[in-house]
GUDOKOL-853514 format. One line per 4 residues: number of its first residue (from 1); their letters; for each residue x, y, z of C-alpha. Coordinates in steps of 0.2 Angstrom, whole numbers, plus 5000, padded with zeros to 4 digits. Example, Ala and Ser with C-alpha at 12.3 -4.5 7.8 and 13.67 -1.06 7.14 Angstrom:
% residues 2
1	as	5062/4978/5039  5068/4995/5036
This chain:
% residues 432
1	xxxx	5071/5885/5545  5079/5876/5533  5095/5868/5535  5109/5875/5522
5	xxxx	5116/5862/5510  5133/5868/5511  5137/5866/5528  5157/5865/5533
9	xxxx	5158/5843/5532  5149/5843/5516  5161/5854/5508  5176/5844/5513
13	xxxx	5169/5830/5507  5164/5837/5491  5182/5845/5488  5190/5829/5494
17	xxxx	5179/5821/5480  5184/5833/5466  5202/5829/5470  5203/5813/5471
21	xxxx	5188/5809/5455  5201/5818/5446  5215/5807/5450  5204/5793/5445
25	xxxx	5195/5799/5431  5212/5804/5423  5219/5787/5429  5202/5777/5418
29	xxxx	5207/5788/5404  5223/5786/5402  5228/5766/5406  5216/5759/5393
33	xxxx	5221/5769/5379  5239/5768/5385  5235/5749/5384  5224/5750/5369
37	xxxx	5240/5760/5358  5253/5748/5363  5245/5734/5363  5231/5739/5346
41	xxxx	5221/5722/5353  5202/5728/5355  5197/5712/5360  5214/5714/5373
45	xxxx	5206/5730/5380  5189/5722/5381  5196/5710/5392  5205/5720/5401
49	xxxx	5190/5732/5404  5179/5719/5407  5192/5711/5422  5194/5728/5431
53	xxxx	5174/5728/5432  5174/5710/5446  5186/5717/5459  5173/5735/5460
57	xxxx	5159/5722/5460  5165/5709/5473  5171/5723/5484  5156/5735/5482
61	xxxx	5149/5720/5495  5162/5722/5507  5162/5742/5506  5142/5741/5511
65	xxxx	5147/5732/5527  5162/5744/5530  5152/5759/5527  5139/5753/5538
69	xxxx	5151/5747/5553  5167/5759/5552  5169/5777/5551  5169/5780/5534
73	xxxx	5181/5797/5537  5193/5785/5538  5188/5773/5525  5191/5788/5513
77	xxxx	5206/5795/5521  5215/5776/5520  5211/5772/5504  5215/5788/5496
81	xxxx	5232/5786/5506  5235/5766/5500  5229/5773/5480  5241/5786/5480
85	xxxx	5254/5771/5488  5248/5760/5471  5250/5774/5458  5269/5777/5465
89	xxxx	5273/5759/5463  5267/5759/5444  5277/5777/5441  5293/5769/5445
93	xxxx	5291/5751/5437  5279/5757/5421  5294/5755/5410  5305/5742/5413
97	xxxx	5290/5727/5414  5278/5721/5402  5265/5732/5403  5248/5722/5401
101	xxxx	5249/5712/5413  5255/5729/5424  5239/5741/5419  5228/5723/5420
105	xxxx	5234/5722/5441  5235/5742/5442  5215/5743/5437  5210/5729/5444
109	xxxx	5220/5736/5462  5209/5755/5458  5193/5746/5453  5193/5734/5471
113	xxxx	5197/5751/5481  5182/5760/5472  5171/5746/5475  5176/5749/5493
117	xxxx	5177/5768/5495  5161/5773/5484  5147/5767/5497  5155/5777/5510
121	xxxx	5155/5792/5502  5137/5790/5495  5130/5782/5512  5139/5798/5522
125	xxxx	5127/5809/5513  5111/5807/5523  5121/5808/5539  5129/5827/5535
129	xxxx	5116/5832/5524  5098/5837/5528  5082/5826/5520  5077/5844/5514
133	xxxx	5090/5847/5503  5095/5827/5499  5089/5828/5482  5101/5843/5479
137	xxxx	5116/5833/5491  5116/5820/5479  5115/5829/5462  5129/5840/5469
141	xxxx	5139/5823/5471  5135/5816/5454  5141/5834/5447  5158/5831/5454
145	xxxx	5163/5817/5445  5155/5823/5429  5161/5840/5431  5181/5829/5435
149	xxxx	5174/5816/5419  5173/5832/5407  5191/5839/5413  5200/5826/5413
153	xxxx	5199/5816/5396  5202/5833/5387  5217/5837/5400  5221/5818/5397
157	xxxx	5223/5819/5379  5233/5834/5378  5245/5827/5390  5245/5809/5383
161	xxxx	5248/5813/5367  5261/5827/5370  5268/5820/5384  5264/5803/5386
165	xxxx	5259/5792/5402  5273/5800/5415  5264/5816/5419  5245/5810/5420
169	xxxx	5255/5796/5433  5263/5808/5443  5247/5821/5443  5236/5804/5449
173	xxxx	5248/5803/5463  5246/5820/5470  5229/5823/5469  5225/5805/5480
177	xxxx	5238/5811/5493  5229/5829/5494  5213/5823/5496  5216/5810/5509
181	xxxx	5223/5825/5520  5209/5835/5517  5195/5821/5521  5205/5820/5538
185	xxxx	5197/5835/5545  5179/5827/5539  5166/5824/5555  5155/5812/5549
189	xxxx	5143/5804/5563  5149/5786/5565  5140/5774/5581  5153/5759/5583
193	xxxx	5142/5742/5580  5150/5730/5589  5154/5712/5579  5152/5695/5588
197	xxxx	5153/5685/5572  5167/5681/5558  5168/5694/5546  5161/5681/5532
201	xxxx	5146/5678/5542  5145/5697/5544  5146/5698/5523  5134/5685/5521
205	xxxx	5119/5694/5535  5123/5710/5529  5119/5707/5511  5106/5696/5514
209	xxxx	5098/5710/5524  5097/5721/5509  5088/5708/5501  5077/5706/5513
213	xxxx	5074/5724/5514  5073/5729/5495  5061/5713/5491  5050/5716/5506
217	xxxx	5047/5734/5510  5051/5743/5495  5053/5729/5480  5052/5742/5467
221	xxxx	5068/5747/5471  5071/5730/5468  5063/5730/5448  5074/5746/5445
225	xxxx	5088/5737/5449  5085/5725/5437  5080/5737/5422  5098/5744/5427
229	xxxx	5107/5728/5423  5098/5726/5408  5101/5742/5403  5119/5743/5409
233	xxxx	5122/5725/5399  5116/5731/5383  5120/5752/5384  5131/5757/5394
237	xxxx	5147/5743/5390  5145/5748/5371  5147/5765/5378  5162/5762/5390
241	xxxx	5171/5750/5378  5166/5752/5359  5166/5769/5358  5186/5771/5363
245	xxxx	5187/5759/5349  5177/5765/5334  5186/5784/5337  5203/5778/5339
249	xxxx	5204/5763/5326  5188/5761/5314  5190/5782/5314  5208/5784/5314
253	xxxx	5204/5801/5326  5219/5806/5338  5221/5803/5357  5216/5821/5360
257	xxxx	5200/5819/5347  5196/5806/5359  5197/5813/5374  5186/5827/5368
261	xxxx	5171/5815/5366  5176/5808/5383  5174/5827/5388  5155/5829/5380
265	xxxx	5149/5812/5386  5154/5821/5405  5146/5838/5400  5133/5828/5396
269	xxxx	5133/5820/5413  5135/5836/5421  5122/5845/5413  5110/5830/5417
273	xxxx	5115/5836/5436  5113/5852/5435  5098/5850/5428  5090/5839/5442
277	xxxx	5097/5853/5455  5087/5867/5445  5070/5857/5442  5070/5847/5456
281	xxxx	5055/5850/5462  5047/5847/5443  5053/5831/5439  5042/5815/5442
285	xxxx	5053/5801/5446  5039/5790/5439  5041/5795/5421  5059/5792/5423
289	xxxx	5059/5779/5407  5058/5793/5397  5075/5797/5399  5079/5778/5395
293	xxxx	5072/5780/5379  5079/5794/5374  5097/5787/5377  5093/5771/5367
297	xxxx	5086/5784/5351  5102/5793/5351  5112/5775/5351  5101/5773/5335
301	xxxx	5104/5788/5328  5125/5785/5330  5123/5769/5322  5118/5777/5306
305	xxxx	5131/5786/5298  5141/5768/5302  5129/5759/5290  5127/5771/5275
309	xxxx	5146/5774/5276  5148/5790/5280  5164/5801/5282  5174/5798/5298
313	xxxx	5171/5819/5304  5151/5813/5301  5152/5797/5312  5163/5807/5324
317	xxxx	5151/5823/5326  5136/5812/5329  5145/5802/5340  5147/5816/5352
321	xxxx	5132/5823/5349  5124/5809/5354  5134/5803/5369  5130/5821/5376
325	xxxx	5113/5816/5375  5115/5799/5380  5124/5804/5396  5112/5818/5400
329	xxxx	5097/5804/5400  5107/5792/5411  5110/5804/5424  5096/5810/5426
333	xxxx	5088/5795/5429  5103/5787/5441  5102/5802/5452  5082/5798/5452
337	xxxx	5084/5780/5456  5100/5781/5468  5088/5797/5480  5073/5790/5481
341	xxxx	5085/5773/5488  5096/5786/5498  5077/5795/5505  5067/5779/5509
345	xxxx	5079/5767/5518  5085/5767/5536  5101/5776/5541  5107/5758/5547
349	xxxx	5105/5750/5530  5110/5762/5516  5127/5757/5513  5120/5741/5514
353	xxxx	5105/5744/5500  5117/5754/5488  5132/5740/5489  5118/5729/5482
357	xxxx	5111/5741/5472  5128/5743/5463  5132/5725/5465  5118/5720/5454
361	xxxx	5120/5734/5442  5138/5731/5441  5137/5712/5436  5132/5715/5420
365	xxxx	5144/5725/5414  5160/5715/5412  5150/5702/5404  5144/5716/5390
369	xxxx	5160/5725/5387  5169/5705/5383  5158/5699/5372  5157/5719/5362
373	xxxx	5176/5719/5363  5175/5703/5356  5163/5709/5340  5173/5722/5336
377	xxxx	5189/5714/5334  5180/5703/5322  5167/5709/5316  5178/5724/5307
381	xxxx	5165/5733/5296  5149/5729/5304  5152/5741/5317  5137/5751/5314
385	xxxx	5126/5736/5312  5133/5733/5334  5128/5751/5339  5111/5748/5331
389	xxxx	5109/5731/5340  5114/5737/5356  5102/5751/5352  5087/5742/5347
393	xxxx	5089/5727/5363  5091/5746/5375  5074/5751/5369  5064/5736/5368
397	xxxx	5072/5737/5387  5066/5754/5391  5048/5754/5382  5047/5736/5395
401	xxxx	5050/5747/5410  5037/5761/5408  5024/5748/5415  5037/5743/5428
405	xxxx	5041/5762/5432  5025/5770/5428  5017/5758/5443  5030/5762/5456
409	xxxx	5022/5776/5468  5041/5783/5471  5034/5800/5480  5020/5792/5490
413	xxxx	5034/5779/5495  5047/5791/5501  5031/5804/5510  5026/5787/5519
417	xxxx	5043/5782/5524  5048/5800/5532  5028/5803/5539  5033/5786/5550
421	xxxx	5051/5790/5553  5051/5810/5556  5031/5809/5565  5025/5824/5555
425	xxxx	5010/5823/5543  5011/5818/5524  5005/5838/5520  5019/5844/5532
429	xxxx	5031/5834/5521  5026/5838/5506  5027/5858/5511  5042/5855/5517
């Protein structure tokens, strides 16, 4: 018999996620733009952006190890807790101090605590979650945040520009307190490691464990990771920071205009989920760089109606158009990428494997979203002529990795892996 997928832990953690995505995903909205209109600095946001990225990178190390050594229940529960602390802090002082240098500690406080709570959610999902329907336990997590990325930006715009900053504050608040209650009743299977060394030696033995791991027994993993940073470097920070930018200033749309695209971009992202959960079992994970192309195309297809200098609705319909697509491609091949890691490492190192995993593909990405914030604030006109760069550099990328992809034999991988662990023969596996 088959195991169901929605058994009672899996639920709490997937409605404790839904909550406390939201207060985040309203949170990334709202305090760049908020930063972005009082401050009308793209470079300033790109900096800004760029900073909030290190924290989530250097602590994405430390919350492997935690995941790995602590009961991540409580790993969720306190941080949730110590978020909604942060946020109440900022709703009282917001408007009485100078705010850049306020938002710039805030998202760099929210970006630390992410790097630290993510892994423990992702690396609690083979431990509730049966390897029949892991697949399916993963897309269904990916679909929470984009189903929270597709509310809240519209929801975000509305408010922000009706409102202003207090109620998307004092929403945030509540929903991080609600969900750490609710992940308190969360039973996730914890087996207490006991530490003999310093908690830096830990760090360093831990990391250097996944290395090990990922370059020795299954160093494809390792090659993705690196077509991730590339890609990440040269797609996905013209995406995170110049976007924002080109509807808001080179446009002259509205807060809620751009929170409408934020919203595709997610419905793109959901629908890429939604899609893996319906076709699972159709999809080749080897042919995953055809999703990597397809997001670099659409890039070059937004890029055009800067050039010929076209009207701002043209540049703005394409541009959501296009991020729809975009997202849709890029989830589909994470959720690839981030199972078949989940499916073929051991139970004791996947926080471990995913905190570098996210390290590395992380590191890129401050880097990219400086130097484009940089280009648009003086590069004013040529924006079309960056989207077609990033573009061109993102497919040169993508048409690299189909050798590197194409050679990696993902499913024969994760069959061999379970036949040893589980004891059961490669047919019996693959029925199953």
């Amino acid at each position: 018999m088959k195991t169901r997928l929605f058994t009672k832990d899996f639920n709490l953690v997937i409605i404790g996620q839904i909550i406390s995505l939201f207060g985040g995903a309203i949170l990334r909205f709202a305090l760049p733009i908020y930063l972005l209109q009082q401050t009308q600095s793209a470079m300033l946001f790109g900096i800004v952006t760029a900073c909030s990225y290190i924290p989530l990178i250097l602590f994405s190390i430390v919350g492997g190890v935690i995941a790995d050594r602590v009961n991540k229940r409580n790993v969720m529960v306190v941080l949730d807790f110590f978020t909604a602390v942060i946020m109440s802090v900022f709703f009282i002082i917001y408007k009485i101090v100078d705010i850049v240098p306020l938002v710039t500690i805030t998202m760099l406080l929210l970006s630390g605590i992410g790097g630290v709570y993510q892994p423990s959610v992702q690396s609690s999902i083979p431990l509730i979650v049966d390897k029949n329907n892991m697949l399916k336990g993963v897309a269904v997590v990916t679909q929470v945040g984009s189903l929270d990325d597709l509310i809240c930006p519209i929801l975000g715009g509305i408010l922000f520009s009706i409102f202003g900053l207090t109620p998307i504050l004092f929403v945030s608040i509540v929903c991080f307190a609600l969900s750490a209650i609710i992940e308190m009743f969360i039973k996730i299977p914890h087996v207490k490691i006991k530490r003999t060394e310093n908690v830096f030696k830990v760090l360093k033995n831990d990391f250097k464990d996944s290395y090990v791991y990922l370059k020795k027994g299954t160093s494809p993993i390792l090659k993705i990771i690196l077509i991730v940073f590339l890609v990440n470097l040269f797609l996905t920070t013209i995406i995170i920071v110049g976007f924002p930018v080109l509807i808001v200033q080179t446009l002259k749309m509205s807060e809620e205009m751009l929170g409408v695209s934020q919203g595709i971009m997610a419905l793109g992202g959901l629908s890429g989920g939604i899609y893996i959960s319906i076709c699972s079992g159709k999809i080749k994970i080897d042919r995953a760089y055809f999703y990597l192309i397809c997001a670099s195309l659409a890039l070059v297809v937004i890029s055009v109606p800067f050039i010929v200098g076209a009207t701002a609705v043209t540049c703005y319909v394409l541009l959501c158009v296009m991020s729809f697509c975009i997202m849709f491609s890029a989830t589909v091949f994470t959720i690839q990428m981030m199972t078949a890691i989940q499916v073929s490492t051991p139970a004791d190192l996947v926080g471990k494997v995913i905190s570098f995993a996210m390290v590395v593909g992380l590191t890129s990405q401050p880097l990219g979203m400086l130097l484009y914030g940089i280009a648009l604030e003086y590069l004013v006109g040529y924006e079309g002529y960056i989207l077609l760069f990033s573009a061109v550099i993102s497919l040169i990328v993508s048409l690299v990795s189909i050798i590197t992809i194409r050679n990696i034999k993902w499913q024969e991988q994760v069959i061999e892996n379970n036949f040893i662990k589980d004891n059961i023969s490669k047919e019996d596996f693959r029925n199953e």
